[in-house]
NUVODREN-445844 format. One record per atom (N, C-alpha, C): residue number from 1; residue in one letter; atom name; x negated, y negated, z negated. Coordinates in steps of 0.2 Angstrom, whole numbers, plus 5000, padded with zeros to 4 digits. Each point is the difference from the previous one (the first is absolute). Last residue first. Layout:
BEGIN
+-----+------+------+------+------+------+
| seq | type | atom |    u |    v |    w |
+-----+------+------+------+------+------+
| NUM |    A |   CA |    X |    Y |    Z |
...
+-----+------+------+------+------+------+
//
This chain:
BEGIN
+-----+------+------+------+------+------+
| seq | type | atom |    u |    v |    w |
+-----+------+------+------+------+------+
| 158 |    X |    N | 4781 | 4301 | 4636 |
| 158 |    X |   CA | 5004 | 4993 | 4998 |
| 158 |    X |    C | 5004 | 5000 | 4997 |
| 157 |    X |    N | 4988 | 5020 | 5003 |
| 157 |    X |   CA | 4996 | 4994 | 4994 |
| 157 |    X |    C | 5003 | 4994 | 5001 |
| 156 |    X |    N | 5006 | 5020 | 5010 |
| 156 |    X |   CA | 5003 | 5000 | 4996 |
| 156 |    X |    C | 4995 | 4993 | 4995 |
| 155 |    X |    N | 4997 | 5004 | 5021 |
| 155 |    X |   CA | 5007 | 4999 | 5002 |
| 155 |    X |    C | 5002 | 5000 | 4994 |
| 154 |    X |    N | 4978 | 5006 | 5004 |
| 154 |    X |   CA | 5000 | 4993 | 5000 |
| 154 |    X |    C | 5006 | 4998 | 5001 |
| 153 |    X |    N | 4997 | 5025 | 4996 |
| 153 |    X |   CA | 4998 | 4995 | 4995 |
| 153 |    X |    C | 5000 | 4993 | 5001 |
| 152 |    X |    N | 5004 | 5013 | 5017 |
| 152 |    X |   CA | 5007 | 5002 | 4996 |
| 152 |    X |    C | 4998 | 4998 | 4992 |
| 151 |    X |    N | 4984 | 4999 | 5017 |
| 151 |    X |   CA | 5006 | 4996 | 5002 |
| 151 |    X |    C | 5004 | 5000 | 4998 |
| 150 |    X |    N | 4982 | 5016 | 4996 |
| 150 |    X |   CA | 4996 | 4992 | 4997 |
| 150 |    X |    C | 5010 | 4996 | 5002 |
| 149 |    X |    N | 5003 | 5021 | 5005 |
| 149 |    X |   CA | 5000 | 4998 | 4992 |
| 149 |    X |    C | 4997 | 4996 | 4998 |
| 148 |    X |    N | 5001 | 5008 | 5022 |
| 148 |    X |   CA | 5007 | 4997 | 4999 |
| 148 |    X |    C | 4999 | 4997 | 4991 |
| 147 |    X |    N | 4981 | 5008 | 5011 |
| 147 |    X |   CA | 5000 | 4993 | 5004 |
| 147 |    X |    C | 5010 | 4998 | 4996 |
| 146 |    X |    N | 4988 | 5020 | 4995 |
| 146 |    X |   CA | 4995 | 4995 | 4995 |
| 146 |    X |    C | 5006 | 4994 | 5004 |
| 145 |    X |    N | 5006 | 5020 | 5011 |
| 145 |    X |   CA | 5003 | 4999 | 4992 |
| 145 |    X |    C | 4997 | 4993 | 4998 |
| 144 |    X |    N | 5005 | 5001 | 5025 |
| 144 |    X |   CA | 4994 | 5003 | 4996 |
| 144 |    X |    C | 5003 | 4999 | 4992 |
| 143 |    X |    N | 5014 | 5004 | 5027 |
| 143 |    X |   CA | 4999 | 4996 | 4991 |
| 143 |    X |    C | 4994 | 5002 | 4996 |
| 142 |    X |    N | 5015 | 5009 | 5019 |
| 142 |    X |   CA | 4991 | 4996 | 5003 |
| 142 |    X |    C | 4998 | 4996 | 4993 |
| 141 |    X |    N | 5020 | 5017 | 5001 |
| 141 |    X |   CA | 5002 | 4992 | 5001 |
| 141 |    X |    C | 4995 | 4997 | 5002 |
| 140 |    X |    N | 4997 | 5020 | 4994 |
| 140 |    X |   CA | 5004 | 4999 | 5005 |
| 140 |    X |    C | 5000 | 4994 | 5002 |
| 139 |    X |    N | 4992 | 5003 | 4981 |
| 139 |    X |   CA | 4995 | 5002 | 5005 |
| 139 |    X |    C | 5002 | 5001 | 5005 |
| 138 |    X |    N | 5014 | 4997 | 4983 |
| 138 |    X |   CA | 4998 | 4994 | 5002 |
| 138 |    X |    C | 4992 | 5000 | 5004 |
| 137 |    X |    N | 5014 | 5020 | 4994 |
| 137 |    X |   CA | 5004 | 4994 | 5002 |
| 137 |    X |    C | 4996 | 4994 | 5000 |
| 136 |    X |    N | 4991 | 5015 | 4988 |
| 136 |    X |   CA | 4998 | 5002 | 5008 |
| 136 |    X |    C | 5006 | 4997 | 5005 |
| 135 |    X |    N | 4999 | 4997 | 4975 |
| 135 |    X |   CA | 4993 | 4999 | 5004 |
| 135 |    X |    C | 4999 | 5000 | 5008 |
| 134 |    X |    N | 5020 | 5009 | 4989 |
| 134 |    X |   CA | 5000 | 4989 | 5000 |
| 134 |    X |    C | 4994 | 5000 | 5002 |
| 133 |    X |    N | 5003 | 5022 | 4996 |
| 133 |    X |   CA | 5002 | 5000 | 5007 |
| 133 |    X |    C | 5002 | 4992 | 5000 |
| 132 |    X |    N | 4978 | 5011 | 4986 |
| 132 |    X |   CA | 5006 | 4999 | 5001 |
| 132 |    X |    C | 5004 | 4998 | 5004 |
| 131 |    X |    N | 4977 | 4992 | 4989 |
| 131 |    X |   CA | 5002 | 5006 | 5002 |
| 131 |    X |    C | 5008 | 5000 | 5002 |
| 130 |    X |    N | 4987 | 4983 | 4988 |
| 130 |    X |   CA | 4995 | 5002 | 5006 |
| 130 |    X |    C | 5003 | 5005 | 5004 |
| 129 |    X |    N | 5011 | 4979 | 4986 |
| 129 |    X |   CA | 5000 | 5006 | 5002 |
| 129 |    X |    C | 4995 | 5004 | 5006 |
| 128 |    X |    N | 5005 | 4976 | 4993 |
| 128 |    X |   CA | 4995 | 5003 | 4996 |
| 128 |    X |    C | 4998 | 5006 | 5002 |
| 127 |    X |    N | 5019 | 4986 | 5009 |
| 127 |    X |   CA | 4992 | 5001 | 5006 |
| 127 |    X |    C | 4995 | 5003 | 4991 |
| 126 |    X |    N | 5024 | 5000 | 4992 |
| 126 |    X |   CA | 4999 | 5005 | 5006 |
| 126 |    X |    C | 4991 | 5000 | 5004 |
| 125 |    X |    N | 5003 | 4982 | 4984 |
| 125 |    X |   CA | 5001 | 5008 | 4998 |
| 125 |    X |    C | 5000 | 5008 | 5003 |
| 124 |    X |    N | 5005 | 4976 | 5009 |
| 124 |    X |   CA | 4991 | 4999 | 4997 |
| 124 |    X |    C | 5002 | 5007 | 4997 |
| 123 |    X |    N | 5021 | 4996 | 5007 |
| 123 |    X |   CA | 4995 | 5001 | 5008 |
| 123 |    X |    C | 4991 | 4999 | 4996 |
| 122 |    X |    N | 5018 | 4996 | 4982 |
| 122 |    X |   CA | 5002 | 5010 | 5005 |
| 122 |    X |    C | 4995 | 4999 | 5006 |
| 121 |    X |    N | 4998 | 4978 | 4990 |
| 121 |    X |   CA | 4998 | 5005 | 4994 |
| 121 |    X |    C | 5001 | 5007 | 5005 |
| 120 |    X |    N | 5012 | 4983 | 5011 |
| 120 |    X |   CA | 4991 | 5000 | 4999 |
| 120 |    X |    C | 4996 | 5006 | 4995 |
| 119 |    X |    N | 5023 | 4993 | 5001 |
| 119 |    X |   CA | 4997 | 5005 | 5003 |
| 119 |    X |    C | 4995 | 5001 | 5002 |
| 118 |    X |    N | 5004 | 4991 | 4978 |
| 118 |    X |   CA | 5001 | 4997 | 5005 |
| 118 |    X |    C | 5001 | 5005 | 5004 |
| 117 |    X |    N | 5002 | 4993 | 4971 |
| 117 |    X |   CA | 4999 | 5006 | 5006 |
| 117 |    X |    C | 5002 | 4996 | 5007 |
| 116 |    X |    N | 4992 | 4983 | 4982 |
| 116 |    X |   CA | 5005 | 5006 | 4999 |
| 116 |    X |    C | 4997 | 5003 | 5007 |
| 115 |    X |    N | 4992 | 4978 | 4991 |
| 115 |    X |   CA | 5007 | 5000 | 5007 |
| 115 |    X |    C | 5004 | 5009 | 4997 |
| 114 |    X |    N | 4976 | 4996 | 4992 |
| 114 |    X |   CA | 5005 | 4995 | 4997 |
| 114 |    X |    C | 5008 | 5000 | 5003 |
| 113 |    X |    N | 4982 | 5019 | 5001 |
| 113 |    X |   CA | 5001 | 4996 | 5004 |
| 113 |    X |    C | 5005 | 4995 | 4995 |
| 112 |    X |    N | 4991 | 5021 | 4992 |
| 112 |    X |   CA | 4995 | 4994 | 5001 |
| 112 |    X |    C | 5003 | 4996 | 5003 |
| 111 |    X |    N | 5011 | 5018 | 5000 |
| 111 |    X |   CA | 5000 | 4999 | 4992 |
| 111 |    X |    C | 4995 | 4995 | 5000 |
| 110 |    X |    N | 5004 | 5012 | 5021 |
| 110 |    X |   CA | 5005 | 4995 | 4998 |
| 110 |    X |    C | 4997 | 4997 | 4994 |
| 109 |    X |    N | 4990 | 5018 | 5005 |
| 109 |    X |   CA | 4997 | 4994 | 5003 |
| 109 |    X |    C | 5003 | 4995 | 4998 |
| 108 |    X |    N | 5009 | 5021 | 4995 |
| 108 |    X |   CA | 4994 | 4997 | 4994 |
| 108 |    X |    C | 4998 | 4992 | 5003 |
| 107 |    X |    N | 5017 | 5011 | 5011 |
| 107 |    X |   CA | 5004 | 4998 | 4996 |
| 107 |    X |    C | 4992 | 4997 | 4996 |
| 106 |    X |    N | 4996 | 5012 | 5018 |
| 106 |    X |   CA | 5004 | 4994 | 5001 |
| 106 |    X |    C | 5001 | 4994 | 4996 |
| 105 |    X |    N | 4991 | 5021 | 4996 |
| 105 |    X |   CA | 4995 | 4998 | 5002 |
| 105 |    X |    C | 5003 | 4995 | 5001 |
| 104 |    X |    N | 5017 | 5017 | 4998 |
| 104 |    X |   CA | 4997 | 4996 | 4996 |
| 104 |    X |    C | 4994 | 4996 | 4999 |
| 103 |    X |    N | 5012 | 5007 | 5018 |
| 103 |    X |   CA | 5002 | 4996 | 4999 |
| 103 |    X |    C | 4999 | 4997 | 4993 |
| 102 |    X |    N | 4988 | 5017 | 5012 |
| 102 |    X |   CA | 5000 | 4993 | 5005 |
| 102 |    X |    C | 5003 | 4996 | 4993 |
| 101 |    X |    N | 5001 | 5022 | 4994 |
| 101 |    X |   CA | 4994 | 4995 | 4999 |
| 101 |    X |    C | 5001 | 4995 | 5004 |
| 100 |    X |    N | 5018 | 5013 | 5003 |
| 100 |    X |   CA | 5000 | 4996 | 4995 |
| 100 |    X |    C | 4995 | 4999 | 4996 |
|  99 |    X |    N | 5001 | 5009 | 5024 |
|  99 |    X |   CA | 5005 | 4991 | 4998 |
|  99 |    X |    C | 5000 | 5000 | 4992 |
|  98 |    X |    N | 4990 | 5020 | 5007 |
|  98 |    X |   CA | 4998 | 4993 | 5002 |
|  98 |    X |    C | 5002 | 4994 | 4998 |
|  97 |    X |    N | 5009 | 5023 | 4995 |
|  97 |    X |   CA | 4994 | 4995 | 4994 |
|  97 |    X |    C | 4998 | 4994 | 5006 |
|  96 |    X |    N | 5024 | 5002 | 5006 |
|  96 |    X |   CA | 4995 | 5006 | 5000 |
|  96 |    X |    C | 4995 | 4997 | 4995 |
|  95 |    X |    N | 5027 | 4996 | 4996 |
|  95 |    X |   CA | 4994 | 4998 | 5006 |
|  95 |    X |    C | 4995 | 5005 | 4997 |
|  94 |    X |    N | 5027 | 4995 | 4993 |
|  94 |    X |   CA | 4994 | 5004 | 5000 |
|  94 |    X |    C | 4994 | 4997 | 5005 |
|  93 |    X |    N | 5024 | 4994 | 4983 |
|  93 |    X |   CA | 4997 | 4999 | 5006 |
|  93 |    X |    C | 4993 | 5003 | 4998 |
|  92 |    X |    N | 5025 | 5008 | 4995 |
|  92 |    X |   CA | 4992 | 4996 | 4999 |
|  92 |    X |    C | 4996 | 4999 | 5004 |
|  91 |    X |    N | 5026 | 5003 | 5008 |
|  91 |    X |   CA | 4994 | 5002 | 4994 |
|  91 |    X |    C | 4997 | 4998 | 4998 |
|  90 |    X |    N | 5004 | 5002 | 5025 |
|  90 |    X |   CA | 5005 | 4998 | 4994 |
|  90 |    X |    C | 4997 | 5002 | 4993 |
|  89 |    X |    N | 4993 | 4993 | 5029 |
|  89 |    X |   CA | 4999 | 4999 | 4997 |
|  89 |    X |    C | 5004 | 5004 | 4992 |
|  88 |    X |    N | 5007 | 4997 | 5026 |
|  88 |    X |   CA | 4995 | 4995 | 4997 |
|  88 |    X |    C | 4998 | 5004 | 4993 |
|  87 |    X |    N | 5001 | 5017 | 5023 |
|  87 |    X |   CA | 5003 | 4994 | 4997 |
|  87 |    X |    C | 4997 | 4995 | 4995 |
|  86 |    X |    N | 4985 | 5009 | 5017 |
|  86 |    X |   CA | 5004 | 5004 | 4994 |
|  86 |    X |    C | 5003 | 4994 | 5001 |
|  85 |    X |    N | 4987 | 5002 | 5024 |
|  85 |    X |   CA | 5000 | 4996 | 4994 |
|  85 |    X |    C | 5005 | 5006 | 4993 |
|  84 |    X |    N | 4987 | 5009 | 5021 |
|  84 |    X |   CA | 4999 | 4994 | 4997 |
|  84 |    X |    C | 5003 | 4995 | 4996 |
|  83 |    X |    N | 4993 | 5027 | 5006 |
|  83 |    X |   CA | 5008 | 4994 | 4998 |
|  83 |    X |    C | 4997 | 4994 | 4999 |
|  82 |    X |    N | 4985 | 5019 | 5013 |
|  82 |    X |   CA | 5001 | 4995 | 4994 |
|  82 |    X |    C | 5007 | 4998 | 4998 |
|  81 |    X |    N | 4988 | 5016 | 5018 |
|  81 |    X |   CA | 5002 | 5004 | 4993 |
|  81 |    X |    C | 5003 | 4994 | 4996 |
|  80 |    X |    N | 4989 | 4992 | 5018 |
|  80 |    X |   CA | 5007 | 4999 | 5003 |
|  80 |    X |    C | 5001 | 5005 | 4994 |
|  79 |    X |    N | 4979 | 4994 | 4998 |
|  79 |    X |   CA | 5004 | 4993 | 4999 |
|  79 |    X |    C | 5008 | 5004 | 5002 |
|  78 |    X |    N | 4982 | 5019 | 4993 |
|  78 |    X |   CA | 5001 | 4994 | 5006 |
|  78 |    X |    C | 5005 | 4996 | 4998 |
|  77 |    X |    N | 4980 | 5015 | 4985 |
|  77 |    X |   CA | 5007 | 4998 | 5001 |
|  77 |    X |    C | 5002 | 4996 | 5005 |
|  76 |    X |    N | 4978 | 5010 | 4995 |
|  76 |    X |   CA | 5005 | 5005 | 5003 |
|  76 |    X |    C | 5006 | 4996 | 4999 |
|  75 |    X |    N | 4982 | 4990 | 4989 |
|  75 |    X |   CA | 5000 | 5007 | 4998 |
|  75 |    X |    C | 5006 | 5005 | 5002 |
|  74 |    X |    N | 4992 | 4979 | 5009 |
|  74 |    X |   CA | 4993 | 5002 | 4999 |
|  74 |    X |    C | 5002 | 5007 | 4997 |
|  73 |    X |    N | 5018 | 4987 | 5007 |
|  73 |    X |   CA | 4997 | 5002 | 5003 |
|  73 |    X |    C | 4993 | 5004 | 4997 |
|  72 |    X |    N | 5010 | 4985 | 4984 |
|  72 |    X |   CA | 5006 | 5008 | 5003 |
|  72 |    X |    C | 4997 | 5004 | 5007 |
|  71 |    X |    N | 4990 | 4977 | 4995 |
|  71 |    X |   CA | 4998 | 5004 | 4995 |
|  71 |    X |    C | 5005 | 5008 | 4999 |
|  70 |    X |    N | 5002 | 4983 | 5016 |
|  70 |    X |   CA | 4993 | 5002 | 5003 |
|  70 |    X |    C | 4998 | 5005 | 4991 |
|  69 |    X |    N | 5021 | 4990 | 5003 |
|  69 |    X |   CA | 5002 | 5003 | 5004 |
|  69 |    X |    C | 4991 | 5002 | 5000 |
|  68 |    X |    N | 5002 | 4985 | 4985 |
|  68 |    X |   CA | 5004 | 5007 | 4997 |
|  68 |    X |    C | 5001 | 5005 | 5008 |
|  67 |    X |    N | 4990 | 4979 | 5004 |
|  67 |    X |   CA | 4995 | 5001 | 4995 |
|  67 |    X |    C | 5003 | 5009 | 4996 |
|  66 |    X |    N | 5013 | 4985 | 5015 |
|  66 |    X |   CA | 4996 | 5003 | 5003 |
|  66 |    X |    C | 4993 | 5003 | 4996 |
|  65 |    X |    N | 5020 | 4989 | 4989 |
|  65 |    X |   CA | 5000 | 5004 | 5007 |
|  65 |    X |    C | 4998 | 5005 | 5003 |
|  64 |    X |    N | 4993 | 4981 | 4987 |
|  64 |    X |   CA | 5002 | 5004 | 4996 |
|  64 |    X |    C | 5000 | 5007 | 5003 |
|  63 |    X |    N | 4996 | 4979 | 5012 |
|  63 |    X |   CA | 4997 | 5004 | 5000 |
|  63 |    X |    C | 4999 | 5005 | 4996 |
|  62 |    X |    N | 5020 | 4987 | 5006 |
|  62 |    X |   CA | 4997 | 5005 | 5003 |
|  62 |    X |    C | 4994 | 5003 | 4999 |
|  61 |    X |    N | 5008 | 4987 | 4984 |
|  61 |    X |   CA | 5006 | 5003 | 5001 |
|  61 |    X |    C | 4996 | 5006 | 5005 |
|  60 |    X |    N | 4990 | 4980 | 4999 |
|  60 |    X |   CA | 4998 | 5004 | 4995 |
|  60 |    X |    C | 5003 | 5009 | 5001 |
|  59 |    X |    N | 5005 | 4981 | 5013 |
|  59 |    X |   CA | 4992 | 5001 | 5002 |
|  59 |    X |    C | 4999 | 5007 | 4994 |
|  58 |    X |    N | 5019 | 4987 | 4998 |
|  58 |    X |   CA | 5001 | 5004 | 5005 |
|  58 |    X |    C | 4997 | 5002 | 5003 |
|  57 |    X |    N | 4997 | 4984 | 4983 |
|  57 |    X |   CA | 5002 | 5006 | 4997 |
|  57 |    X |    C | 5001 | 5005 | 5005 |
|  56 |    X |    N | 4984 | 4984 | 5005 |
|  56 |    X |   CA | 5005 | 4998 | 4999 |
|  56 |    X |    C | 5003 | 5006 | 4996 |
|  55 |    X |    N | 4974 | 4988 | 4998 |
|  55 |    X |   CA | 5006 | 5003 | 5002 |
|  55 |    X |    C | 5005 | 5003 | 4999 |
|  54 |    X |    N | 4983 | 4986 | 4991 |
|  54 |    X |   CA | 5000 | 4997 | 5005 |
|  54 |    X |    C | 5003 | 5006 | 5005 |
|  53 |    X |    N | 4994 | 4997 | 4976 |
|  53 |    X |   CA | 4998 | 5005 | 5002 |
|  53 |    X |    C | 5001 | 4998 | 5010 |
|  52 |    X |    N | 5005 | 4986 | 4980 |
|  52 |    X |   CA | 4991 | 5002 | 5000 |
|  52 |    X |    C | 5000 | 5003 | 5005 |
|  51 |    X |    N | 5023 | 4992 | 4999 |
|  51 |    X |   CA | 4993 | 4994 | 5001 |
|  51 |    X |    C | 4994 | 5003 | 5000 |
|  50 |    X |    N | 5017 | 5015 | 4995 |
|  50 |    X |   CA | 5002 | 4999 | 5008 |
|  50 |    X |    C | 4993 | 4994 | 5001 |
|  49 |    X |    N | 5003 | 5005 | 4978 |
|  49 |    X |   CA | 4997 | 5006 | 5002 |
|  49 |    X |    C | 5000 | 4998 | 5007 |
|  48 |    X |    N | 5011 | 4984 | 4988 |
|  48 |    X |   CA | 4993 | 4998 | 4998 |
|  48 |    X |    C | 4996 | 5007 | 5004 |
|  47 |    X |    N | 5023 | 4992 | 4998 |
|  47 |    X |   CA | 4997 | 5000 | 5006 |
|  47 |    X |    C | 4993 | 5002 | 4998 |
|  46 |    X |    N | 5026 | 5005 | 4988 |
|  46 |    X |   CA | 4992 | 4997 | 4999 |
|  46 |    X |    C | 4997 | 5002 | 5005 |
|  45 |    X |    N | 5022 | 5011 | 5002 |
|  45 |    X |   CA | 4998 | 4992 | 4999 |
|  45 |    X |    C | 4994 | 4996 | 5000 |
|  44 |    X |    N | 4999 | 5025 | 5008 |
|  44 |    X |   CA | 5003 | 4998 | 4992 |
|  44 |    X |    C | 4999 | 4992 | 5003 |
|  43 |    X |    N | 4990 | 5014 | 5014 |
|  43 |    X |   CA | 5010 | 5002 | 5004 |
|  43 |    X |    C | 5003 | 4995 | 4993 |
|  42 |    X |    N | 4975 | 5008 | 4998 |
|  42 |    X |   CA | 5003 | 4995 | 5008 |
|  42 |    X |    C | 5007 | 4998 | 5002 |
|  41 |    X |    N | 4993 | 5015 | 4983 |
|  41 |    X |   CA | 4996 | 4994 | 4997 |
|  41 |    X |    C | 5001 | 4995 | 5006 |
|  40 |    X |    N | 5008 | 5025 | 5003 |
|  40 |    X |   CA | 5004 | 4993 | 4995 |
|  40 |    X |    C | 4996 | 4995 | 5000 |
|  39 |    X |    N | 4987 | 5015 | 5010 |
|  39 |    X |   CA | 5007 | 4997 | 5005 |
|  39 |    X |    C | 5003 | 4995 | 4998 |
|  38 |    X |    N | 4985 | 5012 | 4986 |
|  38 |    X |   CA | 4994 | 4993 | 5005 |
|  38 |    X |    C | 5009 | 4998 | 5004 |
|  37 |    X |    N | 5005 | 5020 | 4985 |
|  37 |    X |   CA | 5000 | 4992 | 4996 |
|  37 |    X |    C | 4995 | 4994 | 5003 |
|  36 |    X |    N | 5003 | 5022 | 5010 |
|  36 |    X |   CA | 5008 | 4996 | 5002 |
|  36 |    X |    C | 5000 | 4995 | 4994 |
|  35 |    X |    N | 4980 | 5013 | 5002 |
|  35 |    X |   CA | 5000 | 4996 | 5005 |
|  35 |    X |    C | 5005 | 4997 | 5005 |
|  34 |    X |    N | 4996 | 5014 | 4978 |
|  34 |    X |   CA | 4996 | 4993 | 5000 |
|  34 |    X |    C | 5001 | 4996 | 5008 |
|  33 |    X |    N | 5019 | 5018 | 4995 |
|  33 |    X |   CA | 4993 | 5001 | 4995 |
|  33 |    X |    C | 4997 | 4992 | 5002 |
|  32 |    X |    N | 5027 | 5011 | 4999 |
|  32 |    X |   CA | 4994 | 4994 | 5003 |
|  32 |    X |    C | 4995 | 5001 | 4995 |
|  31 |    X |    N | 5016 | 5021 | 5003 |
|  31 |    X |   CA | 5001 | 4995 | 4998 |
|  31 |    X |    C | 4996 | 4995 | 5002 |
|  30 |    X |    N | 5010 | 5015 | 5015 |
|  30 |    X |   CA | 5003 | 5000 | 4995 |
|  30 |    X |    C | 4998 | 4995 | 4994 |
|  29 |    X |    N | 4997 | 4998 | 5028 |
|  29 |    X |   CA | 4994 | 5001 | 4991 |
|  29 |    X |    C | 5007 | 5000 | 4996 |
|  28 |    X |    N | 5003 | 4992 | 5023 |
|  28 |    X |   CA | 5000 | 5011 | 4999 |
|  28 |    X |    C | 4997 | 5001 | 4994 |
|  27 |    X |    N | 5005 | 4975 | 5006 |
|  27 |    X |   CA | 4993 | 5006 | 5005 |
|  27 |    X |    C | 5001 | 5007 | 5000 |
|  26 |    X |    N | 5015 | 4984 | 4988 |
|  26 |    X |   CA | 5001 | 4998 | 5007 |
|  26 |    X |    C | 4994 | 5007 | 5004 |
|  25 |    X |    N | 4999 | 5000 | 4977 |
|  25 |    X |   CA | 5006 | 5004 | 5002 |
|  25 |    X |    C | 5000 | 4999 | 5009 |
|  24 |    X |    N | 4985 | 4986 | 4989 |
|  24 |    X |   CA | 4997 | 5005 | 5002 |
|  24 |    X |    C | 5007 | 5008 | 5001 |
|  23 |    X |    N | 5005 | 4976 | 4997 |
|  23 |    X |   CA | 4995 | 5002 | 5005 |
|  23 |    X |    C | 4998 | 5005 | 5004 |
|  22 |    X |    N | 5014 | 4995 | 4979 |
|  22 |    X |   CA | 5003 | 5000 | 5005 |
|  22 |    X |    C | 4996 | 5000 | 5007 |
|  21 |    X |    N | 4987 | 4999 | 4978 |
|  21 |    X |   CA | 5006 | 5007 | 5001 |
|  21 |    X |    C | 5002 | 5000 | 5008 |
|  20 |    X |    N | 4989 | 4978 | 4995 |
|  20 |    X |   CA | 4996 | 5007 | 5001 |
|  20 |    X |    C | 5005 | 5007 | 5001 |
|  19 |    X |    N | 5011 | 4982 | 4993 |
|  19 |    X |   CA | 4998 | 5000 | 5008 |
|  19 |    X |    C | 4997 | 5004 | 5003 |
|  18 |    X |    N | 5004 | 5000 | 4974 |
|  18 |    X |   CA | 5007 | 4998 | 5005 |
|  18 |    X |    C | 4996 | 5001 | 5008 |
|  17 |    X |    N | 4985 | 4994 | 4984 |
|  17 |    X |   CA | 5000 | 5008 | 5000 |
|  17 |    X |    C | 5006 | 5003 | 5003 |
|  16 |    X |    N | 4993 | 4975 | 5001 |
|  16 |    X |   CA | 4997 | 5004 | 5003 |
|  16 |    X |    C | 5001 | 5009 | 5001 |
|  15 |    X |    N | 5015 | 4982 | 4989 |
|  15 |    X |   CA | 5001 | 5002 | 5006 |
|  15 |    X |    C | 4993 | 5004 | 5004 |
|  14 |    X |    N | 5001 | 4995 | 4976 |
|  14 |    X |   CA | 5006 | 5006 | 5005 |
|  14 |    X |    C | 5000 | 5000 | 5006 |
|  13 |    X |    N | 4983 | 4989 | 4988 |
|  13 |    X |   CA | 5000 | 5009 | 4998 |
|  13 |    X |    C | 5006 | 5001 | 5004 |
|  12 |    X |    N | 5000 | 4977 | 5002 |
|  12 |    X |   CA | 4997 | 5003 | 5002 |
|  12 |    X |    C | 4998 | 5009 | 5000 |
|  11 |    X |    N | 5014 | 4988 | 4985 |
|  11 |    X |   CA | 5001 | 4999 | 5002 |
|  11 |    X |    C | 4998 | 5001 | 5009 |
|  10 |    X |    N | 4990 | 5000 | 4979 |
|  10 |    X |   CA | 5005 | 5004 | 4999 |
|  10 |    X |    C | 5005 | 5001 | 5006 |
|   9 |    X |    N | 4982 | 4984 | 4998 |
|   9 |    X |   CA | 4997 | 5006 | 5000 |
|   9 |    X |    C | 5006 | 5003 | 5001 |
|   8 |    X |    N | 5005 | 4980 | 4995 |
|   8 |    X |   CA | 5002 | 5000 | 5007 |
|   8 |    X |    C | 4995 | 5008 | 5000 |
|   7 |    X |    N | 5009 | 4996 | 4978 |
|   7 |    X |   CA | 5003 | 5000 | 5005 |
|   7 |    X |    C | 4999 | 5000 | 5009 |
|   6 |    X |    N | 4983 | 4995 | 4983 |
|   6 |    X |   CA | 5003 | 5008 | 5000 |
|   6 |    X |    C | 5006 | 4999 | 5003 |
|   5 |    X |    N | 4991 | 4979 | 5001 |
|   5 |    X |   CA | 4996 | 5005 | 5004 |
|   5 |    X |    C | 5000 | 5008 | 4999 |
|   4 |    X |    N | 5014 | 4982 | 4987 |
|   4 |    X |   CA | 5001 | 5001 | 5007 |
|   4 |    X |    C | 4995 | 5004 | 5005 |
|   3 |    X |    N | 4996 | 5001 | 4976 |
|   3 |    X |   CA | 5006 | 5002 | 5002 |
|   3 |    X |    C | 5003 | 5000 | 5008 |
|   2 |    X |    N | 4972 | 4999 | 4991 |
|   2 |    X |   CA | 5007 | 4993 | 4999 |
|   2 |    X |    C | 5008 | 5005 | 5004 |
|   1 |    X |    N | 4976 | 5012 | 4989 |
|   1 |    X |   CA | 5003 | 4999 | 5006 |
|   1 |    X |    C | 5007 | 4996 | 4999 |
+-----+------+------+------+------+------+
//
């Protein structure tokens, strides 16, 4: 890997796993699991995730939302028991096993692309996912997984 493509990689890692954090604190998530790294992928400089996936971060943000208020529900928990947001962040940084197979899968994919890591890679990663609350966030979102991950492959083959 050519120096400037680790540098812009290095570069990218932060501000993904940076945003994600600050996200999912924004949402009442102590740490961001897979579905504040599809947010980040929208909200990071690189366009390429917002190109494949054709929605807005404020699309997501909400369906996150609504995806954690339909899942607290299911086992008795109501949205007004909730704090919605923590403060930012200090220490190490932590996230859930989610977010850190997203963002591994990310990183593998990346390792084939000649450009480096894209946001494309955390939204093809994430539509991999059969299971889980990024799955079911973009089942919200009316998204089918096959259809965002053929898109989030033709964004990354230019």
């Amino acid at each position: 890997m050519p120096l400037r493509t680790a540098r812009h990689d290095i570069a990218l890692i932060t501000a993904l796993l940076t945003t994600a954090e600050t996200e999912a604190r924004a949402l009442g998530d102590s740490a961001p699991g897979a579905e504040h790294l599809l947010l980040a992928s929208l909200l990071v400089d690189d366009a390429s995730a917002r190109e494949a996936s054709g929605v807005s971060a404020d699309a997501v943000r909400a369906a996150i939302s609504v995806v954690h208020v339909e899942s607290l529900g299911a086992i008795g928990v109501t949205h007004a028991e909730l704090d919605d947001s923590l403060p930012p962040g200090r220490g190490v940084y932590r996230s859930d096993v989610s977010a850190q197979e997203v963002f591994q899968q990310a990183r593998r994919l990346a390792r084939r692309s000649p450009r480096g890591l894209r946001s494309a890679h955390v939204l093809l990663a994430v539509a991999e996912r059969e299971h889980g609350t990024a799955a079911r966030v973009l089942t919200q979102l009316g998204l089918q997984r096959a259809s965002v991950v053929d898109a989030a492959r033709k964004v990354l083959e230019r």
